[in-house]
N, C-alpha and C positions, 0 to 999 in steps of 0.2 A: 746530327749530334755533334757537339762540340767537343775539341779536344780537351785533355784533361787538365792543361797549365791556362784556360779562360776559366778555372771555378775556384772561386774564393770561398774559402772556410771562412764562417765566422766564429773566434771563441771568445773568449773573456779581453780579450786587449782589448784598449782603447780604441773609441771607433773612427778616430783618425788612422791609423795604421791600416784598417779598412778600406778607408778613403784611398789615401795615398797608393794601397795595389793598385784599387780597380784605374785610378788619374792613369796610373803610368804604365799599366796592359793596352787602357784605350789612347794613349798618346803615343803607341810605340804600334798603332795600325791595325790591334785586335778591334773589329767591328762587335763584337758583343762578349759580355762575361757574367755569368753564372756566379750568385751569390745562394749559400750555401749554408742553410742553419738550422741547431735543433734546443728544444726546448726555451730555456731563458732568452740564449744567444739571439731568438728569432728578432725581440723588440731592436737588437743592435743592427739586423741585417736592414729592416726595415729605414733604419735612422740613414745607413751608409748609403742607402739609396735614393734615397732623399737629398743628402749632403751632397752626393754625386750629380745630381740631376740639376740644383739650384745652386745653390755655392761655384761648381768646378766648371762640367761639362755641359750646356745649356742645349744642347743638343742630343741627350741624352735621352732615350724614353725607356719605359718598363713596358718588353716587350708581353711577357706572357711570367704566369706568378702559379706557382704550384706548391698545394699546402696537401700531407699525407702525415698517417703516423708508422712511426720504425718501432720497433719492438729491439729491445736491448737488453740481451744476458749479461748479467751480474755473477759476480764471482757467488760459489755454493749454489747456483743453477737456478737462480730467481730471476725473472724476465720482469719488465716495468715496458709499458707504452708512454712512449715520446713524440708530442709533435714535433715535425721538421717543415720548413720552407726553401722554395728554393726560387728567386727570385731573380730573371733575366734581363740583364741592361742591354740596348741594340743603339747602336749608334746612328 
C-alpha cells in the first residue's frame, strides 16, 4: 500500500495543476502515484493521465485502474451513490 503523500485528489482545478503534482512527485524519485477521483472529477483524472504518460513522463504506464462506488451523506441524512476511480501511474 502506498503512502498517503503519492495520491492525488482530483477536483475541479485545472488539469494542468494535476499534471504538474504527479511531474514533480515522479521527478523527486516517487516510483508510482495514485490518482484519485469521484463522480464528474473522474473524466479529469482520466485526461491527467494521459497528459502524464504522453506529453511529460514517456515512461510512465497505468499500472492497475480501479472503479467502485462510495456512498455519500448529505446534510438532513440523505445518502446519494457516487462513482469513484482511482487510477495508478508506476514508473
Amino acid at each position: 500500500m502506498p503512502e498517503e503523500e503519492n495520491i492525488v485528489y482530483i477536483g475541479n482545478k485545472p488539469v494542468m495543476n494535476y499534471v504538474l503534482a504527479v511531474v514533480t512527485q515522479m521527478n523527486s524519485g516517487v516510483s508510482e502515484v495514485i490518482l484519485k477521483a469521484r463522480g464528474r472529477a473522474i473524466s479529469r483524472a482520466v485526461d491527467v493521465a494521459e497528459i502524464v504518460r504522453n506529453r511529460f513522463i514517456s515512461d510512465v504506464t497505468i499500472a492497475k485502474i480501479d472503479v467502485c462506488t462510495e456512498e455519500i451523506v448529505g446534510n438532513e441524512g440523505t445518502s446519494s451513490n457516487v462513482s469513484a476511480i482511482e487510477i495508478q501511474l508506476s514508473k
